[in-house]
Backbone as numpy.savetxt, mean C-alpha at the origin, in Angstrom:
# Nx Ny Nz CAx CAy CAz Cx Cy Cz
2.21 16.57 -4.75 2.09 15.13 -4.60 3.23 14.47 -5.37
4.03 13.75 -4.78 5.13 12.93 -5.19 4.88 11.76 -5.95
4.91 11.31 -6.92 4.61 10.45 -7.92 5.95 9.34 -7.75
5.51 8.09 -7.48 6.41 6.87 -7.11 6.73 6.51 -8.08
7.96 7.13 -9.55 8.43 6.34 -10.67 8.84 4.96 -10.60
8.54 4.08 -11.15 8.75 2.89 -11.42 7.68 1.67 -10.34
7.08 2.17 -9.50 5.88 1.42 -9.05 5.05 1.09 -9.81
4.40 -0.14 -9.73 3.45 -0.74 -10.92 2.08 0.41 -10.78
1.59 0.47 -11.36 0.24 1.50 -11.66 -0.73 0.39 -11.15
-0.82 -0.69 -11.43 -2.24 -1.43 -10.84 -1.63 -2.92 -11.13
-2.88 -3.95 -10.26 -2.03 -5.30 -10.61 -2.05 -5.66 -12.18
-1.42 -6.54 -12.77 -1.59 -6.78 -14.44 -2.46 -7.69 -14.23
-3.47 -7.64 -15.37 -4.07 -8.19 -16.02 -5.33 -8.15 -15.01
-5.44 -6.67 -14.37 -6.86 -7.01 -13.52 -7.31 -5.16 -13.30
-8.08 -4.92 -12.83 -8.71 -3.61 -12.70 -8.49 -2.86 -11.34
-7.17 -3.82 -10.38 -6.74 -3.32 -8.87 -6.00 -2.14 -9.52
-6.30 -0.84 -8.77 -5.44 -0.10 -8.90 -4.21 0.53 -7.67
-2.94 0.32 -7.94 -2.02 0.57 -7.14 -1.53 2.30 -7.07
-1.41 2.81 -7.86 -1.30 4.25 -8.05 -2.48 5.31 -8.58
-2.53 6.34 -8.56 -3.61 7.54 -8.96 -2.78 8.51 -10.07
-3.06 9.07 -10.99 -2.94 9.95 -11.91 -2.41 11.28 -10.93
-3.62 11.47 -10.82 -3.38 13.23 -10.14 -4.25 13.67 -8.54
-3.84 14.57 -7.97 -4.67 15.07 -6.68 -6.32 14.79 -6.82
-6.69 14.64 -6.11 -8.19 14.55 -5.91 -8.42 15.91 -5.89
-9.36 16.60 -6.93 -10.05 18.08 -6.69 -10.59 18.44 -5.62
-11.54 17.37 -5.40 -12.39 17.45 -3.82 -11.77 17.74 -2.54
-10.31 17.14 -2.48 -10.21 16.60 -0.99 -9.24 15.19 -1.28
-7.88 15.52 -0.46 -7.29 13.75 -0.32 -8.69 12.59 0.41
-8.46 11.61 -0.33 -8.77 10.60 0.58 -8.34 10.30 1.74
-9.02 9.81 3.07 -8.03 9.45 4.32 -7.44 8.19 4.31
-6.82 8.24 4.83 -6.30 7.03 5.40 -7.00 6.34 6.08
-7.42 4.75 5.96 -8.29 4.23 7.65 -7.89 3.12 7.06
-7.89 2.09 8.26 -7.87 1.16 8.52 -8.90 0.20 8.00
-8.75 -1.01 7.18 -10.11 -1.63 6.73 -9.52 -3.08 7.43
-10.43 -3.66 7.63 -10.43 -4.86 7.81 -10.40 -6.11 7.04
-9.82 -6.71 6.65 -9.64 -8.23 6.17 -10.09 -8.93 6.44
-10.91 -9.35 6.08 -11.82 -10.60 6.92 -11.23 -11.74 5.86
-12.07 -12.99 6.45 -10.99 -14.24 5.86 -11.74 -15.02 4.70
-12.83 -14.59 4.30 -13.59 -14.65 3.66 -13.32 -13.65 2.18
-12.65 -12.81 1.93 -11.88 -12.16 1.20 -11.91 -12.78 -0.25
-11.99 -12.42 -1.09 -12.00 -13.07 -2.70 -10.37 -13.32 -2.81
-10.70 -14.37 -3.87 -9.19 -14.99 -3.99 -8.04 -13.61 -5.01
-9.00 -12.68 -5.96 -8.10 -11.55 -6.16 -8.17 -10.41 -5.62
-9.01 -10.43 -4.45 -8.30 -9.26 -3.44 -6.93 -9.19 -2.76
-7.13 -10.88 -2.46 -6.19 -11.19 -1.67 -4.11 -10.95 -2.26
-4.48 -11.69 -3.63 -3.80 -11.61 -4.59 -3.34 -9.98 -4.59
-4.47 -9.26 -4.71 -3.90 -7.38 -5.04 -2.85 -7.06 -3.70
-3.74 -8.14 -2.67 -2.69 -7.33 -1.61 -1.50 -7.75 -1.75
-0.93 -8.73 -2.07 0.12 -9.45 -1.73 1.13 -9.04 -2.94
0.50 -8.02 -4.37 1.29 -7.88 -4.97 1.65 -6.30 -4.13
0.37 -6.08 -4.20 0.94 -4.54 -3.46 2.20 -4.57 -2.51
1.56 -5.35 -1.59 2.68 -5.28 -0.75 4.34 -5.53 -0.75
4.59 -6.42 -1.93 5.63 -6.98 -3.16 6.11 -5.83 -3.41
5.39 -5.18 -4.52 5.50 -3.51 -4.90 6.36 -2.50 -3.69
5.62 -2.34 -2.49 6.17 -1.60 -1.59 7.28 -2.14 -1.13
7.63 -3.12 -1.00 9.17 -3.81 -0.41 10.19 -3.44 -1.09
9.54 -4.06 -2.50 11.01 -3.60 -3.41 10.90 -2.33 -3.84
10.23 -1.12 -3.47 10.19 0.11 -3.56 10.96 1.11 -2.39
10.42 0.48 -1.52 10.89 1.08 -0.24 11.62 0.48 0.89
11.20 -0.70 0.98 12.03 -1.69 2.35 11.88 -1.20 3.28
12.54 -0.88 4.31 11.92 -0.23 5.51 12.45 0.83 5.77
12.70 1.77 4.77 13.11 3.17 4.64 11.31 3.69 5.06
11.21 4.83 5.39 10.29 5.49 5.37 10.13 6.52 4.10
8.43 6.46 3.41 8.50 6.84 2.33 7.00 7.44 2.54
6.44 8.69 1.35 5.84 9.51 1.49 4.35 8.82 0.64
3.24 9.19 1.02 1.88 8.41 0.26 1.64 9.08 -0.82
2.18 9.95 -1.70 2.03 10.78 -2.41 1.03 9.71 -3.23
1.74 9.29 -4.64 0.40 9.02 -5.61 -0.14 7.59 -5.61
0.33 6.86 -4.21 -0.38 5.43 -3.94 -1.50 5.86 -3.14
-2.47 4.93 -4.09 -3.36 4.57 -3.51 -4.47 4.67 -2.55
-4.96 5.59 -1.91 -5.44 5.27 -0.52 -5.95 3.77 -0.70
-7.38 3.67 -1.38 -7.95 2.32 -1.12 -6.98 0.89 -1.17
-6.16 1.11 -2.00 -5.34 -0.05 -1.81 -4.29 -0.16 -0.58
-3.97 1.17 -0.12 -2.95 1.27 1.62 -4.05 1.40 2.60
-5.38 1.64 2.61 -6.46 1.54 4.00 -6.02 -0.11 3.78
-6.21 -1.12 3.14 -6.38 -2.25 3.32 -5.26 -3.16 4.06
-4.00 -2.34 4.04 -2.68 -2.45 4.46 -2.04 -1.81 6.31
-2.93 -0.50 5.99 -2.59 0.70 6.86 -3.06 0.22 8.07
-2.44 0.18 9.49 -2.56 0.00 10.62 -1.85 -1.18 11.23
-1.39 -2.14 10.41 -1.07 -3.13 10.59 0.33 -3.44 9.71
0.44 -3.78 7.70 1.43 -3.68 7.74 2.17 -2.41 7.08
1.36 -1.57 7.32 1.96 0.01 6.53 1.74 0.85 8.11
2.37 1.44 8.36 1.87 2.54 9.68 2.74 3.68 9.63
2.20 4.44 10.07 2.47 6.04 10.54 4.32 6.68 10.54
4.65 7.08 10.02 6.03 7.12 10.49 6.19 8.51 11.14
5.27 9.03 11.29 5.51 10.40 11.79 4.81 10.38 12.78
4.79 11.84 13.75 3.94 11.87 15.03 4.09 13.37 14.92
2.43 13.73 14.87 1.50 13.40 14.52 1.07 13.22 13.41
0.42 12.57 12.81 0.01 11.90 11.39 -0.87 12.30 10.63
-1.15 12.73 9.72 -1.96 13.50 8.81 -2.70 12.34 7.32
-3.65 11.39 8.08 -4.43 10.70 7.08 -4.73 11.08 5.94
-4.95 12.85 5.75 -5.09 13.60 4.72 -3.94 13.98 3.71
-3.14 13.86 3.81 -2.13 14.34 3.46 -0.69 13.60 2.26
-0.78 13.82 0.91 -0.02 13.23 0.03 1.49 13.30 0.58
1.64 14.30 1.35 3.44 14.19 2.05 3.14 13.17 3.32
2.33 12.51 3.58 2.40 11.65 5.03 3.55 10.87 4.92
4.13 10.82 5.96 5.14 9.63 5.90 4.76 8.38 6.41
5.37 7.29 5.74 4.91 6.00 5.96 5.99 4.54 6.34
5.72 3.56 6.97 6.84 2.89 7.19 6.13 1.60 7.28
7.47 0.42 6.66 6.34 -1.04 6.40 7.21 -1.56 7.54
6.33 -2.51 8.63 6.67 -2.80 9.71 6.50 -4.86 8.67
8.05 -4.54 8.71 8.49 -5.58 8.37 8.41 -7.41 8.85
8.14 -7.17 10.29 7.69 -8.88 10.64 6.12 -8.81 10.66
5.72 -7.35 10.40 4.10 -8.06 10.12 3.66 -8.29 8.71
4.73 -7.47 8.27 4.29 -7.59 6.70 4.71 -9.09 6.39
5.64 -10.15 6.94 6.29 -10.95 6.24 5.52 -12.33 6.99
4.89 -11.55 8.17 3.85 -12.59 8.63 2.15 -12.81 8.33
2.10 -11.75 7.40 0.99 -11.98 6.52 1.11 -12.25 5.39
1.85 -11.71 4.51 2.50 -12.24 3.25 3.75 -12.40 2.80
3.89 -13.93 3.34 5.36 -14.54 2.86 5.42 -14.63 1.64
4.76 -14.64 0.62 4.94 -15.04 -0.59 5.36 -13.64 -1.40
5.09 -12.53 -0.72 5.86 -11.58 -1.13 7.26 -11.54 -1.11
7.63 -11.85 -0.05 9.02 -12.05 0.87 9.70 -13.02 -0.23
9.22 -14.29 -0.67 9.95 -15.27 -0.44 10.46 -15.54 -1.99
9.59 -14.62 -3.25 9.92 -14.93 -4.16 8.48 -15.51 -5.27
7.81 -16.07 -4.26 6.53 -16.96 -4.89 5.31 -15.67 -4.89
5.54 -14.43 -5.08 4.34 -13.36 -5.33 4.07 -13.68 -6.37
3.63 -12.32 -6.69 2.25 -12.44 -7.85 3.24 -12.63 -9.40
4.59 -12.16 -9.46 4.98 -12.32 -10.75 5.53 -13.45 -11.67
């Protein structure tokens, strides 16, 4: 599992976590798709928008591997503005490759984009 140096570990000053320590003993987590509904707490919303901050200036639209981010914080992302970069795709898998589809990401959170995120 590839460990993302210099990615924030979780948002500051809150209990979101953006990265994981080590492999899951059990079993990776999968990947899935969660839904957003609009009803959403005002620091969920917030986690996403730093996350997604995080991944831009980490990766941009290079394709990059899920190693020690997150599942629960990329299901909330995944299908929409994080997706698959490979074929066929392995939900299980800390080498998955991944790619941020850039006009959806910037059409859900401009404030990542624009300067006005979470910092």
């Amino acid at each position: 599992m590839i460990k993302h140096r210099g990615f924030p570990g979780r948002l500051p000053g809150t209990d979101f976590q953006f990265t994981i320590r080590r492999p899951n003993p059990k079993g990776v987590t999968p990947l899935t798709r969660r839904e957003r509904y609009r009803d959403r707490r005002s620091p969920d919303r917030r986690a996403d928008t730093a996350f997604m901050q995080a991944l831009w200036e980490q990766f941009g639209t290079e394709p990059f591997e899920r190693g020690n981010l997150d599942a629960g914080r990329l299901s909330w992302l995944f299908g929409r503005e994080v997706l698959p970069a490979e074929d066929p795709f392995d939900p299980e898998s800390y080498e998955a490759l991944l790619v941020i589809d850039e006009a959806a990401a910037r059409a859900s959170f401009p404030e990542a984009f624009d300067g006005t995120g979470w910092k």
